[in-house]
C-alpha positions as CSV (number, residue, x, y, z in Angstrom):
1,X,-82.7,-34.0,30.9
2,X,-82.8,-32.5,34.1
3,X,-85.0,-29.9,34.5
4,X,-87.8,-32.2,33.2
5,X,-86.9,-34.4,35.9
6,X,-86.9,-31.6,38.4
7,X,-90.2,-30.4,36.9
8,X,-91.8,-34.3,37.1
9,X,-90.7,-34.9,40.7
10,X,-92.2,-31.2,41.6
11,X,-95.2,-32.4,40.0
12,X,-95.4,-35.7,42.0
13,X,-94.4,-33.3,44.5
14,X,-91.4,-34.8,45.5
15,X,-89.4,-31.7,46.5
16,X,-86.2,-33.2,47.9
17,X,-85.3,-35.0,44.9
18,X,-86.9,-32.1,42.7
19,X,-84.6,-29.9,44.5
20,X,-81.5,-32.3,43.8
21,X,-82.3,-32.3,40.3
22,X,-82.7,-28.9,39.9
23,X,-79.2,-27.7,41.5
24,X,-77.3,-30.6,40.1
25,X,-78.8,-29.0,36.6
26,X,-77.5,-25.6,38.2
27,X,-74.0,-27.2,39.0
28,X,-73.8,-28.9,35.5
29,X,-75.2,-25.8,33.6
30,X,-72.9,-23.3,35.5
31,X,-70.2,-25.9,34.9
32,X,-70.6,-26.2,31.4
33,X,-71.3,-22.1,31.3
34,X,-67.6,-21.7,33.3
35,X,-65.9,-23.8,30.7
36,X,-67.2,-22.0,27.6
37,X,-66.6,-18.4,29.6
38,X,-62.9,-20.6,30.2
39,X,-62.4,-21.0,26.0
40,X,-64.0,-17.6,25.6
41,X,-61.6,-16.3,27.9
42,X,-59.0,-18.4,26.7
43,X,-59.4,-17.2,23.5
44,X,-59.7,-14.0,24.3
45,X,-56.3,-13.6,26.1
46,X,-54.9,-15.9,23.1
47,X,-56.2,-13.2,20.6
48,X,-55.1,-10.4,23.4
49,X,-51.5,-12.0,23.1
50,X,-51.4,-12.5,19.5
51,X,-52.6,-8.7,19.1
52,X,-50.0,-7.7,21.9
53,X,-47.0,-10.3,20.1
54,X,-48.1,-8.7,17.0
55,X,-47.7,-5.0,18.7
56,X,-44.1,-5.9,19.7
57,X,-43.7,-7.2,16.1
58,X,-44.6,-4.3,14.7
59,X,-42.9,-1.8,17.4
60,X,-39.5,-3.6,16.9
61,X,-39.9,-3.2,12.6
62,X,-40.0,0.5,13.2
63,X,-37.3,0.5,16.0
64,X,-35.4,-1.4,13.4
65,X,-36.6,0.7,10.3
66,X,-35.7,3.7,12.6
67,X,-32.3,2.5,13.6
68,X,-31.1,1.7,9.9
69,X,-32.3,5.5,9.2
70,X,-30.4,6.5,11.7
71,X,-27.3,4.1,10.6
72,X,-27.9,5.2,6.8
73,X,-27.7,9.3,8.2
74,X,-24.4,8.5,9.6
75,X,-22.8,6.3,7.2
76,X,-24.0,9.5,5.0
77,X,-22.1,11.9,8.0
78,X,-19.5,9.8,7.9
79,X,-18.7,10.4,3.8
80,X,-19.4,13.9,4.5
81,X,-17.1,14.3,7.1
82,X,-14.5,12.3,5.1
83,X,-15.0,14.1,1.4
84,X,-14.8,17.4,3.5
85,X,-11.0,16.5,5.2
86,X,-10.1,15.3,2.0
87,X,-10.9,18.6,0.2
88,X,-9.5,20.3,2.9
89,X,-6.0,17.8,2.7
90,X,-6.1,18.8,-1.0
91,X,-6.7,22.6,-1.1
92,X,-3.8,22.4,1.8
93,X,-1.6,20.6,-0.3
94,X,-2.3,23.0,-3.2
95,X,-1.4,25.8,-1.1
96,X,1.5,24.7,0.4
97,X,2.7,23.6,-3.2
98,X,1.4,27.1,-4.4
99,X,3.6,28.6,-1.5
100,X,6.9,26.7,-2.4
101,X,6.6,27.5,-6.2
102,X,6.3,31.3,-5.5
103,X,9.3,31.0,-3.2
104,X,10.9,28.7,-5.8
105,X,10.2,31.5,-8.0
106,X,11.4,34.3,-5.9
107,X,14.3,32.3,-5.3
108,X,15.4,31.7,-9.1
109,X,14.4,35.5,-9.6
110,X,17.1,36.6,-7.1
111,X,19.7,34.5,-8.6
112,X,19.2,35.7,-11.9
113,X,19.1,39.5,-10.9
114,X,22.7,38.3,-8.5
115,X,24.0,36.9,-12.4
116,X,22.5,40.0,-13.9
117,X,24.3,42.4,-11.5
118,X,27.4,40.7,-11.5
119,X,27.9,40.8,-15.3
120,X,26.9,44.1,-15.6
121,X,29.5,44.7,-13.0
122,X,31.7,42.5,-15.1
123,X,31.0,45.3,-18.4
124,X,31.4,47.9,-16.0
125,X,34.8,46.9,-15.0
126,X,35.6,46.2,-19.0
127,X,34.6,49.1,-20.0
128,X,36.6,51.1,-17.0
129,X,39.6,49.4,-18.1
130,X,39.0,50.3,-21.8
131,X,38.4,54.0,-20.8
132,X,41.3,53.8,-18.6
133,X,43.2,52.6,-21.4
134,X,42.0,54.5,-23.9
135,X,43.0,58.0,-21.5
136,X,46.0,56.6,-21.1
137,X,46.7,56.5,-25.1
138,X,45.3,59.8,-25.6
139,X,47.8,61.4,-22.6
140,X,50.8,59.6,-24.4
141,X,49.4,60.7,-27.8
142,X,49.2,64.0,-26.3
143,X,52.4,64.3,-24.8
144,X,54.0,63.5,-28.3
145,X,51.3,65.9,-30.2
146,X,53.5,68.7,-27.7
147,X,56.6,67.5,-28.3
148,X,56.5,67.4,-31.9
149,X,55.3,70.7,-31.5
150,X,57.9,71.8,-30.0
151,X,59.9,69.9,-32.7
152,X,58.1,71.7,-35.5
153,X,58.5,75.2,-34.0
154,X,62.2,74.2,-33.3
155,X,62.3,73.1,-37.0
156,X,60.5,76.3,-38.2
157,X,63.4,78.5,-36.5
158,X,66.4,76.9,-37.9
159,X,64.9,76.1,-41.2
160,X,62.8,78.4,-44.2
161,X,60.2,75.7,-44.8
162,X,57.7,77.5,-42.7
163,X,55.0,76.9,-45.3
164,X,55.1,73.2,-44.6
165,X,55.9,73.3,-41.2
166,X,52.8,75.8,-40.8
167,X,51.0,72.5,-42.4
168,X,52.1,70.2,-39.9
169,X,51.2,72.4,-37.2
170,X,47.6,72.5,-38.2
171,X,47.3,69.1,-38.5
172,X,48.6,68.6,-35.2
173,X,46.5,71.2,-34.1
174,X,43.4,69.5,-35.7
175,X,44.6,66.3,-33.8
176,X,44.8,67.8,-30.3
177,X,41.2,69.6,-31.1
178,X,40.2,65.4,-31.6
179,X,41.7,64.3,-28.7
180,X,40.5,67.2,-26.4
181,X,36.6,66.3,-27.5
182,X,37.2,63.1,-26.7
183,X,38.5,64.1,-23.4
184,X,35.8,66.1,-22.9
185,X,33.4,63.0,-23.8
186,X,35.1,61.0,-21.0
């Protein structure tokens, strides 16, 4: 117990060794103050780290929380991006398809007016040839209508039966009447 020692040699008035006493206390008390203001600041600077680690903790969790945001918004981007070029693969497709059916169609549609037009042209030629034919056998049909004609009036001369040859006549007559409608029709 020092400063009761430096307060009994004060007392007995022994200075020197009162002094001694009294700043070896001094030395001992600051030495024993340094080492607690040592674990005070020890433990301040370990409770400063252990905030500051627990900072860095905390600051990388939201860099972290921030970056798989960020990697969640562009796998997100990324599906976006891919669903669009697949829709636009697909409506290409479909209109490229689209296209080649129409001209599929336009194609067929041609060949079946071509086929159309060419047996029409077939019936036209058919029916020129029966017409043809048919003028042909009303000019021979004529040409004998005139010369039994002539024959009847021939026969008419030389003969009395003009009653029955006036008969013929109008039925030949009659018949060339037909025959000249029908050319007439033609």
């Amino acid at each position: 117990n020092l400063p009761n020692l430096a307060e009994a040699s004060y007392a007995k008035k022994l200075y020197t060794e009162s002094h001694e006493a009294l700043k070896t206390y001094i030395h001992l008390y600051d030495s024993i103050k340094g080492v607690e203001r040592v674990k005070e600041i020890s433990a301040l600077e370990e409770a400063y780290e252990a905030e500051k680690r627990e900072n860095v903790i905390q600051l990388q969790q939201q860099e972290n929380a921030l970056l798989q945001e960020k990697n969640r918004a562009s796998n997100n981007r990324n599906w976006a991006f891919g669903i669009l070029a697949l829709l636009i693969a697909l409506v290409a497709y479909l209109l490229i398809h689209r296209f080649r059916l129409k001209n599929q169609q336009q194609r067929i549609q041609m060949k079946i007016r071509e086929l159309e037009n060419a047996n029409l042209n077939k019936e036209i030629n058919y029916k020129n040839r029966e017409l043809t034919s048919k003028v042909l056998q009303i000019a021979q049909k004529n040409e004998l209508l005139e010369e039994l004609k002539s024959n009847l009036d021939t026969l008419k001369r030389t003969t009395g039966h003009s009653r029955e040859v006036n008969q013929l006549y109008n039925k030949l007559q009659i018949e060339k009447q037909i025959d000249e409608n029908w050319d007439s029709f033609l």
